[in-house]
Backbone bond lengths (Angstrom), bond angles and torsions (degrees), N, CA, C in turn:
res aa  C-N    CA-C-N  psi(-1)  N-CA   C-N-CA  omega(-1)  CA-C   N-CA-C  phi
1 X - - - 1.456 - - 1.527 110.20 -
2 X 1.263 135.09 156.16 1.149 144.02 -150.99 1.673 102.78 -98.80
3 X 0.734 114.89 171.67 1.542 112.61 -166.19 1.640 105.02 -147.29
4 X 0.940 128.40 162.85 1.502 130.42 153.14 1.469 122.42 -116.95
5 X 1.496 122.05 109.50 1.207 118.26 172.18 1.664 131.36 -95.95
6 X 1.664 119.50 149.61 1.215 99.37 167.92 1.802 94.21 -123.32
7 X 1.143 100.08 137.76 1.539 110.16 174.63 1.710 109.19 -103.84
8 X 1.123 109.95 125.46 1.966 99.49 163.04 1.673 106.91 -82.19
9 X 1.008 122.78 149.65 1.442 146.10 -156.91 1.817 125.49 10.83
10 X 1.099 84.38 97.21 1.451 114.13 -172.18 1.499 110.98 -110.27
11 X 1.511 120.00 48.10 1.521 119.61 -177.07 1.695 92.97 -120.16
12 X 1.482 120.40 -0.01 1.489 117.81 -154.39 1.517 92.98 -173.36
13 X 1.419 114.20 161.91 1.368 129.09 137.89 1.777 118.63 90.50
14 X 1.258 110.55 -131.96 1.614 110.64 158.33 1.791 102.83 -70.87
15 X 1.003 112.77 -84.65 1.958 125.91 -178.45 1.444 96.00 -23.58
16 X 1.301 145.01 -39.74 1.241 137.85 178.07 1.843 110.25 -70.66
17 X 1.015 87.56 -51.55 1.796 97.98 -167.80 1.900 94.94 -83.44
18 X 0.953 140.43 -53.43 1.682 128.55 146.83 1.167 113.58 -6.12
19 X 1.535 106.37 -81.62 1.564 106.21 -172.76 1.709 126.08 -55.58
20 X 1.390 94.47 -46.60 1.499 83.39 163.29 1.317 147.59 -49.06
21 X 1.175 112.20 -51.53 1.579 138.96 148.17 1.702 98.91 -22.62
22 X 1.383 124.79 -96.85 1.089 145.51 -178.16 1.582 99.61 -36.18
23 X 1.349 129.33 -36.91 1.709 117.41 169.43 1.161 122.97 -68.97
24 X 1.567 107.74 -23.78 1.444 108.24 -151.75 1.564 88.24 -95.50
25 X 1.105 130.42 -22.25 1.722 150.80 169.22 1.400 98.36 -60.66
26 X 1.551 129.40 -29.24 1.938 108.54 169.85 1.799 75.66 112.13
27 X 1.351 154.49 0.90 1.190 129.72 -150.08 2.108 90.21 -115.53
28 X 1.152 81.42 157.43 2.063 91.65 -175.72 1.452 87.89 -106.71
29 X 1.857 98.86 122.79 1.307 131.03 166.77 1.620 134.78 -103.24
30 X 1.138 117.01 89.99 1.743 120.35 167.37 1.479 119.33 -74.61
31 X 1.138 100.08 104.53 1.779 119.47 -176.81 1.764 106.05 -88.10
32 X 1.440 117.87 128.22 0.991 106.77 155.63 1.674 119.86 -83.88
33 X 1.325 117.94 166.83 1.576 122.32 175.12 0.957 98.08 -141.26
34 X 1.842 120.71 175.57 1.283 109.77 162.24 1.513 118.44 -141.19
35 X 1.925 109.27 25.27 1.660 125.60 178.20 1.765 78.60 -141.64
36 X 1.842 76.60 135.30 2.006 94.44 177.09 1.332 105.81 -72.84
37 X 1.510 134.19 23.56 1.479 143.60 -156.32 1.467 93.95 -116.74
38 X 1.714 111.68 -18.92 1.843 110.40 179.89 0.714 117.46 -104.84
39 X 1.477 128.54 -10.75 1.217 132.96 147.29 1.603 144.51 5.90
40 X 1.438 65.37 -89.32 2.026 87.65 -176.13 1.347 99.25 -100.85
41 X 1.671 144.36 30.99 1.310 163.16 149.40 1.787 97.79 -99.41
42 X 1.448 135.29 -46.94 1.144 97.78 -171.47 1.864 96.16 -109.24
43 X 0.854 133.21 17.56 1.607 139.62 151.14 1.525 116.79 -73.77
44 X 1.236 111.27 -2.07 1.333 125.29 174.74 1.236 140.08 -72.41
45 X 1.701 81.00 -36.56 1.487 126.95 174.72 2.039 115.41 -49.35
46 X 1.618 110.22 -30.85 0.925 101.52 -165.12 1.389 113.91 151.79
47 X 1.364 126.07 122.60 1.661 118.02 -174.70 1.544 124.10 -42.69
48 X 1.424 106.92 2.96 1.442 103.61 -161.28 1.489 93.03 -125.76
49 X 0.931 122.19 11.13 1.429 133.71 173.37 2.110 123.28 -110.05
50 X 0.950 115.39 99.36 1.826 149.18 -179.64 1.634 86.38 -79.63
51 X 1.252 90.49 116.26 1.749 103.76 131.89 1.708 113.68 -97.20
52 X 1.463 103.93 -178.06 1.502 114.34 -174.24 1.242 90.97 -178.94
53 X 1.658 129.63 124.87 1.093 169.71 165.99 1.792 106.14 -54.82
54 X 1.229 160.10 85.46 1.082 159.39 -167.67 1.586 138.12 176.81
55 X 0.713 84.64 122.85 2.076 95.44 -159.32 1.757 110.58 -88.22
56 X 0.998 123.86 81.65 1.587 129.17 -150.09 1.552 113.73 -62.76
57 X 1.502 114.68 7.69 1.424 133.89 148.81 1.202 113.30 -68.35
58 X 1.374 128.72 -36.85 1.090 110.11 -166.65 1.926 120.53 -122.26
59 X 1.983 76.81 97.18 2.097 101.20 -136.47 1.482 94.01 -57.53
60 X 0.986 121.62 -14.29 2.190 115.78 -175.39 1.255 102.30 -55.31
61 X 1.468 106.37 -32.72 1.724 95.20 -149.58 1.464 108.47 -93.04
62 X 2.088 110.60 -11.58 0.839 98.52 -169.29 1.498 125.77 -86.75
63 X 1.295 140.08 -28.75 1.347 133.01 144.65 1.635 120.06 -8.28
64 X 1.320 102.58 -76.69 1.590 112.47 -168.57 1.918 97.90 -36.06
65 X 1.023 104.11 -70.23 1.902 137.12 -178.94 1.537 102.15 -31.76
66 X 1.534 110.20 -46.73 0.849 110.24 -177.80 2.094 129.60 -72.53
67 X 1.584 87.87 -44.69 1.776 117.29 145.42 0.943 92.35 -19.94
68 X 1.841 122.25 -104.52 1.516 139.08 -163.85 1.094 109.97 -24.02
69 X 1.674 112.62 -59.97 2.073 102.12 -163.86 1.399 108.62 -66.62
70 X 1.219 128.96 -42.02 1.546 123.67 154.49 1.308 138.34 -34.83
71 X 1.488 104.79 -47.04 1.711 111.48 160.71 1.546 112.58 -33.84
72 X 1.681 85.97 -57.82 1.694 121.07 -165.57 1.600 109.07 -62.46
73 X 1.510 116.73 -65.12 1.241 102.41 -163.48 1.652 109.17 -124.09
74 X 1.236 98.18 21.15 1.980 100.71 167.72 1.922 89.22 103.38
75 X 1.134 94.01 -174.00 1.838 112.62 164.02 0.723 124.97 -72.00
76 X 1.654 124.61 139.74 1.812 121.24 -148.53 1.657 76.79 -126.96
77 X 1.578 88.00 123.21 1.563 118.26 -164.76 1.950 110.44 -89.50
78 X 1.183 96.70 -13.24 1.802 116.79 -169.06 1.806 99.97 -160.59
79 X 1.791 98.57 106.61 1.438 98.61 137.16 1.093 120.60 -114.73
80 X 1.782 102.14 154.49 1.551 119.36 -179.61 1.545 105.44 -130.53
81 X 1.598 98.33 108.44 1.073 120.54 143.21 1.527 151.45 -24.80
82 X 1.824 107.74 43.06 1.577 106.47 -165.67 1.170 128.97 -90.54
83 X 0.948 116.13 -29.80 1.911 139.25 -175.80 1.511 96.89 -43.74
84 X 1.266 113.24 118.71 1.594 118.15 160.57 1.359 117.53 176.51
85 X 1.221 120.74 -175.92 1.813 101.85 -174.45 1.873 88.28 -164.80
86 X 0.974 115.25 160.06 1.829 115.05 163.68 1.056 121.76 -118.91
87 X 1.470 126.83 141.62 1.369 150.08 -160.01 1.456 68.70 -103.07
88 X 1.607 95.99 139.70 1.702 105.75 155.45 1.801 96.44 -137.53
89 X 0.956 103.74 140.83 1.578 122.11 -173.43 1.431 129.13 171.59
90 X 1.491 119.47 150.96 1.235 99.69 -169.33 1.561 100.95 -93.24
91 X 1.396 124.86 162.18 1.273 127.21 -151.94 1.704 122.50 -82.53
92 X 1.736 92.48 -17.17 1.714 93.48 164.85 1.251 121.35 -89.47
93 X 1.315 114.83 -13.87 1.541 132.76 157.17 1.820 140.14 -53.88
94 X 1.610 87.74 -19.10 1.537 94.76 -161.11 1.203 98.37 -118.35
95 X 1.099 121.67 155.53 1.889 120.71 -168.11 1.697 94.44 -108.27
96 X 1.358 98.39 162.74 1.024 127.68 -157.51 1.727 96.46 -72.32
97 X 1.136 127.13 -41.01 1.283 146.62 172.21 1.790 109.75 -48.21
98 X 1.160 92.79 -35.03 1.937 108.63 169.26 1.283 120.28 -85.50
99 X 1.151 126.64 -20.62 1.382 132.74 151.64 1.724 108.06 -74.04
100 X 0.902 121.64 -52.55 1.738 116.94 -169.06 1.279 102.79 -56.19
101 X 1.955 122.10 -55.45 1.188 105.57 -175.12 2.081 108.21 -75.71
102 X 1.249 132.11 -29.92 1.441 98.71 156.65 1.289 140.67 -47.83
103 X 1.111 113.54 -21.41 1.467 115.00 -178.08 1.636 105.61 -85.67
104 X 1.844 117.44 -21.66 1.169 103.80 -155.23 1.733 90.26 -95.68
105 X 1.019 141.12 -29.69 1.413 132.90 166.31 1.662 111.73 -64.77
106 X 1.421 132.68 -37.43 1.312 124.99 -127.56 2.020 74.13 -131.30
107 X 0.969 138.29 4.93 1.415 142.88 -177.20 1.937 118.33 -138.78
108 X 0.896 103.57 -81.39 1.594 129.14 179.46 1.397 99.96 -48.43
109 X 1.557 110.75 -44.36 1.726 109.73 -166.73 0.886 118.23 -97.40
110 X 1.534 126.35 11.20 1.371 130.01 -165.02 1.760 92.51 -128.28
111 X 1.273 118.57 -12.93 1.350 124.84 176.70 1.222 119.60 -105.89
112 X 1.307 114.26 -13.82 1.800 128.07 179.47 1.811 81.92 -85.25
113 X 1.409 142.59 -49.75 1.422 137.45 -115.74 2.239 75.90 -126.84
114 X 1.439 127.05 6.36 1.041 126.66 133.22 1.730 133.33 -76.14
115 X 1.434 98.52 -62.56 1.062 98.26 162.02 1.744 142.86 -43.22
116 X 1.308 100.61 -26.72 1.675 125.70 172.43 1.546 87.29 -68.32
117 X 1.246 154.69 -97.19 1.287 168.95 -97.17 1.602 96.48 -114.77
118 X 1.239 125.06 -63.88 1.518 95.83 172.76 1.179 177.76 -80.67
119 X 1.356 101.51 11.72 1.362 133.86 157.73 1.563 111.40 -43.38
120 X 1.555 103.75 -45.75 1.965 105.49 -164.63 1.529 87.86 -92.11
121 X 1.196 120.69 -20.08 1.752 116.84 -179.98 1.139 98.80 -48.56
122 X 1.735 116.75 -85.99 1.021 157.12 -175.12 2.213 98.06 -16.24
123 X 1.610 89.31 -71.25 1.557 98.13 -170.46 1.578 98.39 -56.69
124 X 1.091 145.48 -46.03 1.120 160.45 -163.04 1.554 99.37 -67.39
125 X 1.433 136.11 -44.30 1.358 140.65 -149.51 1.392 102.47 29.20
126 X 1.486 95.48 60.11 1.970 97.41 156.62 1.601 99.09 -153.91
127 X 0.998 110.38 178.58 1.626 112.42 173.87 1.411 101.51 134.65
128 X 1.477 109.74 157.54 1.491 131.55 169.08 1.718 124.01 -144.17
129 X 1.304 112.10 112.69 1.731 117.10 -176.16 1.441 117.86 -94.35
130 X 1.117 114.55 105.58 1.354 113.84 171.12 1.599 129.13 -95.12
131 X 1.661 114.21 92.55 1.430 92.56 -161.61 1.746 110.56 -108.69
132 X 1.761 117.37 105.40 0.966 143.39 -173.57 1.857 103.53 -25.35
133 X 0.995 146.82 51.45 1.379 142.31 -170.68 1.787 105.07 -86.83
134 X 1.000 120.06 -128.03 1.605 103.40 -148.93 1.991 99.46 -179.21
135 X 1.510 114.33 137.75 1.333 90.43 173.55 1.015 107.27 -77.22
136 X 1.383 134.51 11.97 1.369 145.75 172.73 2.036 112.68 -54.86
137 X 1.801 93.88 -30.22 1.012 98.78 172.49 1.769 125.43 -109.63
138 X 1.853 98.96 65.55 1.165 114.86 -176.98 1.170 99.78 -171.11
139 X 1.093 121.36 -54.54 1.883 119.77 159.57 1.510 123.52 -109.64
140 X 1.051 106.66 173.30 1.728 107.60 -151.00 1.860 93.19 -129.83
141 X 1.079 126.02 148.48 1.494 136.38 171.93 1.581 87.92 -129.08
142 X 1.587 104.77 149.79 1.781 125.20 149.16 1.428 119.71 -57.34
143 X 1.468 106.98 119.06 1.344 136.00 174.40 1.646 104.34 93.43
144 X 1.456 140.89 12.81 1.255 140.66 143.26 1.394 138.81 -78.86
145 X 1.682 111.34 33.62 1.602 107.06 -166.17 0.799 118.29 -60.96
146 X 1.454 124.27 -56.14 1.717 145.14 -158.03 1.691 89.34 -59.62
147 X 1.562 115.11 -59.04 1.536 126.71 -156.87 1.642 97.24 -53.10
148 X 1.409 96.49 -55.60 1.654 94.58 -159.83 1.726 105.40 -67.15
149 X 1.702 113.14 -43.32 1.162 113.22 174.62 1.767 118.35 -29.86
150 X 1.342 110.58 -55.37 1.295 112.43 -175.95 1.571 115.32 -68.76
151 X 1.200 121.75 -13.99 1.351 125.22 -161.21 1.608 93.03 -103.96
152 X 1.241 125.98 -22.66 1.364 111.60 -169.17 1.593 81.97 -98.45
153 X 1.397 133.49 -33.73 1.496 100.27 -178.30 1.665 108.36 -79.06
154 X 0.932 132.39 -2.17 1.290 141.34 163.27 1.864 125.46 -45.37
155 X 2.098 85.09 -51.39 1.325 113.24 168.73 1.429 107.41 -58.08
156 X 1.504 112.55 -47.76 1.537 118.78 -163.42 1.411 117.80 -56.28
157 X 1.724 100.92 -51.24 1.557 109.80 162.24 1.351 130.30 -57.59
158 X 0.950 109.21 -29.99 1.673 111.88 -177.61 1.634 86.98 -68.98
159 X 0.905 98.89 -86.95 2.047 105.33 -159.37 1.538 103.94 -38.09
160 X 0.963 120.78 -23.82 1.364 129.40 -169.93 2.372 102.83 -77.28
161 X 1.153 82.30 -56.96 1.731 110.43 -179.24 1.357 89.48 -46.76
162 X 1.333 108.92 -79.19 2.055 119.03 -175.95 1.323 109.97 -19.70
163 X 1.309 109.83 -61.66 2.020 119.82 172.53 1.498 102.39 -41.94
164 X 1.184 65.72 -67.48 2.591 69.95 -175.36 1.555 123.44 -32.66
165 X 0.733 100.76 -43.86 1.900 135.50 173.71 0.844 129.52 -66.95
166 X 1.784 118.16 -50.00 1.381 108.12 -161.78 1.056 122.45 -56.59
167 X 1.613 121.27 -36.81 1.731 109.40 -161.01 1.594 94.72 -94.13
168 X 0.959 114.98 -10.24 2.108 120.87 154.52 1.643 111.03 -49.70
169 X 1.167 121.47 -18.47 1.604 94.76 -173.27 1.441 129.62 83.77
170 X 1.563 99.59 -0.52 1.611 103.91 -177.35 1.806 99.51 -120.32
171 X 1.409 110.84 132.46 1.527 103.84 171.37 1.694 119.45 -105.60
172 X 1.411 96.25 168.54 1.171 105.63 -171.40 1.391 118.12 -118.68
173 X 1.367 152.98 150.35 1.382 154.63 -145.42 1.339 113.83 176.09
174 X 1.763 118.33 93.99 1.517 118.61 154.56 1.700 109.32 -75.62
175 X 1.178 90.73 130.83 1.697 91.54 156.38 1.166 153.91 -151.92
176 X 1.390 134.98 122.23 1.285 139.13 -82.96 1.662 97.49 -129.63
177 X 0.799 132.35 82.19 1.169 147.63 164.87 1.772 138.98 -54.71
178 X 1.233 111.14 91.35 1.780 98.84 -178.76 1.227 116.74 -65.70
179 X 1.590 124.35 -153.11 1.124 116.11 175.57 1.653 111.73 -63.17
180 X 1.261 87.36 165.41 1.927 94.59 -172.01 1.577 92.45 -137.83
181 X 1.299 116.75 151.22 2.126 114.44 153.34 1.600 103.75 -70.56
182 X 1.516 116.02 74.02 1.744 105.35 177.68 1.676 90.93 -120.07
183 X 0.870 136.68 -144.02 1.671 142.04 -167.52 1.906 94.84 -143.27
184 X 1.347 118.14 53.23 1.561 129.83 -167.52 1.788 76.72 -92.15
185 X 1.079 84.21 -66.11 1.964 95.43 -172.65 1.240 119.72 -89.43
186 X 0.980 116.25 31.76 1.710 129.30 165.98 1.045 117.25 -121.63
187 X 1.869 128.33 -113.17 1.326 120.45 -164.11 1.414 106.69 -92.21
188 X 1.914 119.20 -14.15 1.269 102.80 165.39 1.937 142.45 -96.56
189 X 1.564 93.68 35.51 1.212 103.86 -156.55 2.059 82.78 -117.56
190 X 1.313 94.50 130.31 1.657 116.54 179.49 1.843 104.61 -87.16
191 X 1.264 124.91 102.57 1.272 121.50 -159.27 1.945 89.20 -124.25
192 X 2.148 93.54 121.14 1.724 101.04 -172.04 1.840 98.54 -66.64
193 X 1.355 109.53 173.15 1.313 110.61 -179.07 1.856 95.32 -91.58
194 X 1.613 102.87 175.14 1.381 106.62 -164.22 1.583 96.70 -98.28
195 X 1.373 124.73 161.43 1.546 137.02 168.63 1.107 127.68 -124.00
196 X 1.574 102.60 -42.80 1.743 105.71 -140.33 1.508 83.22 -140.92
197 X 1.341 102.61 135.90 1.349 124.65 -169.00 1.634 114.09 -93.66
198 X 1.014 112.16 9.16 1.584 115.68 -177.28 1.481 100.03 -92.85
199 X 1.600 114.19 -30.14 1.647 102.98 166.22 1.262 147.81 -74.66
200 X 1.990 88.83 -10.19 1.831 90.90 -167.74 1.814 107.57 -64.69
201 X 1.474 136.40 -2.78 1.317 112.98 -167.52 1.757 92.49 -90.61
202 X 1.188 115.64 -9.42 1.804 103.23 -156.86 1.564 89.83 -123.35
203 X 1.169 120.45 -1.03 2.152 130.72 163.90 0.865 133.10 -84.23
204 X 1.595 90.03 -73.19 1.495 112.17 -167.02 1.755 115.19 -51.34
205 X 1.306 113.42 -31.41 1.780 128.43 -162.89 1.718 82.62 -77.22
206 X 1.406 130.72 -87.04 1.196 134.61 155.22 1.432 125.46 12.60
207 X 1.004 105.18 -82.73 1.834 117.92 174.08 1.452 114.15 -58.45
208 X 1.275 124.41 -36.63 1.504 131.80 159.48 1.214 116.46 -32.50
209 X 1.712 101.03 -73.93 1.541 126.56 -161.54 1.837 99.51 -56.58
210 X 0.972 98.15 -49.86 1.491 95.56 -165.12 1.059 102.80 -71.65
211 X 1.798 132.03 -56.08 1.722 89.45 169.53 1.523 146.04 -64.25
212 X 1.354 107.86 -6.57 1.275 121.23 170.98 1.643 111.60 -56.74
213 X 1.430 117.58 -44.40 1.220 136.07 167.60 1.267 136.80 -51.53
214 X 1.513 109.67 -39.59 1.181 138.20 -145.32 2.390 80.55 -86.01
215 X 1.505 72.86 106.64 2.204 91.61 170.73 0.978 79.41 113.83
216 X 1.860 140.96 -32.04 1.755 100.80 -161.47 1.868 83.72 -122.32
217 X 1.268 122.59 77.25 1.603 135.35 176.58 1.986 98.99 -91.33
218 X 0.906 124.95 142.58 1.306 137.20 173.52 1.710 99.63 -44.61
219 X 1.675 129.72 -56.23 1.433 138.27 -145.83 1.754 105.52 -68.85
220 X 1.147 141.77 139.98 1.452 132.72 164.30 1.886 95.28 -105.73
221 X 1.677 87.70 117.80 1.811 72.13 165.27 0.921 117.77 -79.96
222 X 1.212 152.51 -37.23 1.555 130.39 -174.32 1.522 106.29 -39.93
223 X 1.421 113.29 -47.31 1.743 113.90 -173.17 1.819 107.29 -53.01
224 X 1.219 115.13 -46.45 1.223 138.98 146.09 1.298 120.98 -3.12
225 X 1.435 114.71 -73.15 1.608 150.25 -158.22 1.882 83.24 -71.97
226 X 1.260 109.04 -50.32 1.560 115.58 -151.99 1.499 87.51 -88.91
227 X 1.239 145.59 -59.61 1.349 113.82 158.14 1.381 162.46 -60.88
228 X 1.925 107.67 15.68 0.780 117.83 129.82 1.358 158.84 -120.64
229 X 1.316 85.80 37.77 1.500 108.90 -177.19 1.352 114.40 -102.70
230 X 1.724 99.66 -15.88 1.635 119.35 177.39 1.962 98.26 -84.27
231 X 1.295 105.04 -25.82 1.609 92.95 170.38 1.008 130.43 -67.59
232 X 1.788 110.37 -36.79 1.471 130.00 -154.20 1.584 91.62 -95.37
233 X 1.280 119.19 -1.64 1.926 95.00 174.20 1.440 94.63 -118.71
234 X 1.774 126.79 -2.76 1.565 99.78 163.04 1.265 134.28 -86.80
235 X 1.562 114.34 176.48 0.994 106.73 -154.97 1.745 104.33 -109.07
236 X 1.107 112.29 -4.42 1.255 118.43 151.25 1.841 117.27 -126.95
237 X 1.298 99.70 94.57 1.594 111.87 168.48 1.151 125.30 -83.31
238 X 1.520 135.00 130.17 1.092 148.44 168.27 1.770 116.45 -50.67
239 X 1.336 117.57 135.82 1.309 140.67 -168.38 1.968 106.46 -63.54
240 X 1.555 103.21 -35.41 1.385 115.80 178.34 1.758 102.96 -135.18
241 X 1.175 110.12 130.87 1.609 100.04 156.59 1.639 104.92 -121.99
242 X 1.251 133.26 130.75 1.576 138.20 139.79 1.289 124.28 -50.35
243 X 1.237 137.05 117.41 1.134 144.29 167.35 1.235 113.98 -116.96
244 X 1.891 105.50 115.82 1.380 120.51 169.60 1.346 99.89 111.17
245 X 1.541 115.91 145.41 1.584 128.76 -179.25 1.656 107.11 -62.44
246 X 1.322 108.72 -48.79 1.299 89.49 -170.25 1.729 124.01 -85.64
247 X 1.832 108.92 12.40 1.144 110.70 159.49 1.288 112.38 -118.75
248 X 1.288 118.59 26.02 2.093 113.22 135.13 1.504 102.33 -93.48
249 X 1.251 119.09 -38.53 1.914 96.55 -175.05 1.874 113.12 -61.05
250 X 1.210 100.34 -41.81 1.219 90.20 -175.44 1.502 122.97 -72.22
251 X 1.297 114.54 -36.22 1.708 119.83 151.06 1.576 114.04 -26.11
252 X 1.242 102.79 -86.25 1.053 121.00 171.98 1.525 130.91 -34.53
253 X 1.301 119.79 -41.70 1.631 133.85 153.67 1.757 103.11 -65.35
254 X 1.174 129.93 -19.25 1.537 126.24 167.91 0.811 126.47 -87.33
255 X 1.394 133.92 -42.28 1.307 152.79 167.70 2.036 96.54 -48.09
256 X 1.090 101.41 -52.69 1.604 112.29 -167.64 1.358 107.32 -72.87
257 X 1.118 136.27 -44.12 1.138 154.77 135.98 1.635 112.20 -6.07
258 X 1.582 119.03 -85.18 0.981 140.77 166.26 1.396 135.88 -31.04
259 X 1.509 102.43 -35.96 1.362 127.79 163.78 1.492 106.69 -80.35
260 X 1.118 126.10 -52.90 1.552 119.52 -160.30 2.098 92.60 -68.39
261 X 1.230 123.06 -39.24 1.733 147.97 170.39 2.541 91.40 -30.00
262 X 1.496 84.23 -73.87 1.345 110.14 -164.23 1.325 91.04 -57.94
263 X 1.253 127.30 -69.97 1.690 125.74 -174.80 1.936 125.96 -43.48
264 X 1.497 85.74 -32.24 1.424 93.45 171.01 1.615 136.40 -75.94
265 X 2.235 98.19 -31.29 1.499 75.43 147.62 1.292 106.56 -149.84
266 X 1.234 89.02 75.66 1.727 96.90 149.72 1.366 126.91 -63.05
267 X 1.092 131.03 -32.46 1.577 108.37 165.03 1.850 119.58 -72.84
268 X 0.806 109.14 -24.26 1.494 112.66 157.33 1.504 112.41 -45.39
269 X 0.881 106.31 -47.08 2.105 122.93 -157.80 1.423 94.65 -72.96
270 X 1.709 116.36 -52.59 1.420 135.63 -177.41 1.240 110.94 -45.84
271 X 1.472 108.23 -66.83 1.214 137.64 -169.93 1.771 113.40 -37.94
272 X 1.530 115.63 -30.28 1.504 132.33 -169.86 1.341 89.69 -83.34
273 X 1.443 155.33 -11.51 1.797 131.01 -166.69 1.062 87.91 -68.70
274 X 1.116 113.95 -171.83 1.819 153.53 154.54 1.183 131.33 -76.53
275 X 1.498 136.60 108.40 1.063 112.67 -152.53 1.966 113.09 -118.76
């Protein structure tokens, strides 16, 4: 059955390669953008394909916007959560001002642009949330605080939301993505300038690699696109999905990790009840 999606940023990346997928599937797609120049580039795509003009920072507008495409194209049966970008920097380096605006695209705007959508979910007892997070938001690399910070509270909300929901009829879906060939680590990645020399042995190697990388990443989004489009039409979806080998190994080396962490001091942990 056909679905209606709205994706936030669909000019590039996953939201680009999503939407396609999902058109070429018969399903009606509302793309956000945020230059009237992407417009009539991703309306191109196909009669069943909406742009919408909207910058998911700037949370006033998003309600109203959200109103309209409904007016416009019925009840939006699947949102996906794409809009985001990563600060990479090391954390005494990066101003505080670089954290607010990560959090305010990659947090705030992905939770304002929930709130828009579930109200008609809710009344409806149907709906599906897809919120684009990162295995970033489960393991952590040097010089990603701000990035991962937002992505693990990202994680927090989602799993948290799912509870809220469940016996509502509306589902919920983080999904967790390793590296991909998208432009995360290229031209859309905000990288702080360097200072302090106590970081270059545990940075500098780091910050290299990844742009060196950045187009030749293990992930294909289109493969991507098609696994989550296989989430968004079942009918029982998973709370987390991983996407890409090298974000189950590294999960998986955390998870393992974490346990051997917890086992060690558990009598410490014990030791805090009440007695």
């Amino acid at each position: 059955m056909a679905k209606t999606f709205l994706i936030t940023g669909v000019s590039s990346g996953f939201g680009r390669a999503l939407a396609q997928a999902a058109l070429e599937d018969g399903h009606v797609v509302v793309g956000t953008v945020r230059k009237a120049g992407d417009v009539e580039a991703f309306e191109a795509l196909g009669p069943n394909a909406h742009a919408v003009i909207l910058d998911v920072t700037d949370t006033v507008r998003i309600a109203p916007a959200v109103a309209a495409i409904e007016a416009r194209v019925g009840a939006i049966d699947v949102l996906v959560n794409n809009a985001g970008y990563g600060h990479e920097g090391v954390l005494e380096e990066s101003s505080i001002d670089d954290l607010r605006r990560q959090f305010e695209v990659n947090v705030f705007g992905a939770v304002a642009m929930i709130q828009a959508v579930l109200p008609a979910m809710r009344k409806r007892r149907s709906g599906h949330i897809l919120n684009i997070t990162s295995m970033g938001g489960v393991v952590t690399f040097p010089g990603l605080s701000y990035y991962h910070g937002s992505k693990f509270a990202l994680e927090g909300i989602s799993e948290t939301l799912g509870k809220e929901v469940k016996d509502l009829g509306v589902k919920v879906t983080a999904i967790e993505p390793g590296g991909f060939r998208t432009d995360w680590a290229g031209r859309s990645m905000v990288r702080a300038e360097r200072s302090i020399a106590d970081y270059d042995a545990v940075f500098d190697p780091i910050r290299k690699r990844r742009i060196e990388f950045s187009g030749r990443q293990v992930g294909d989004p289109a493969k991507a696109a098609q696994a989550m489009l296989k989430v968004a039409m079942s009918d029982d979806p998973p709370a987390h999905l991983l996407l890409g080998s090298d974000a189950l190994r590294f999960v998986e080396e955390q998870l393992a990790s974490r346990q051997v962490e917890v086992a060690a001091w558990k009598d410490v942990s014990l030791a805090t009840d009440a007695t």
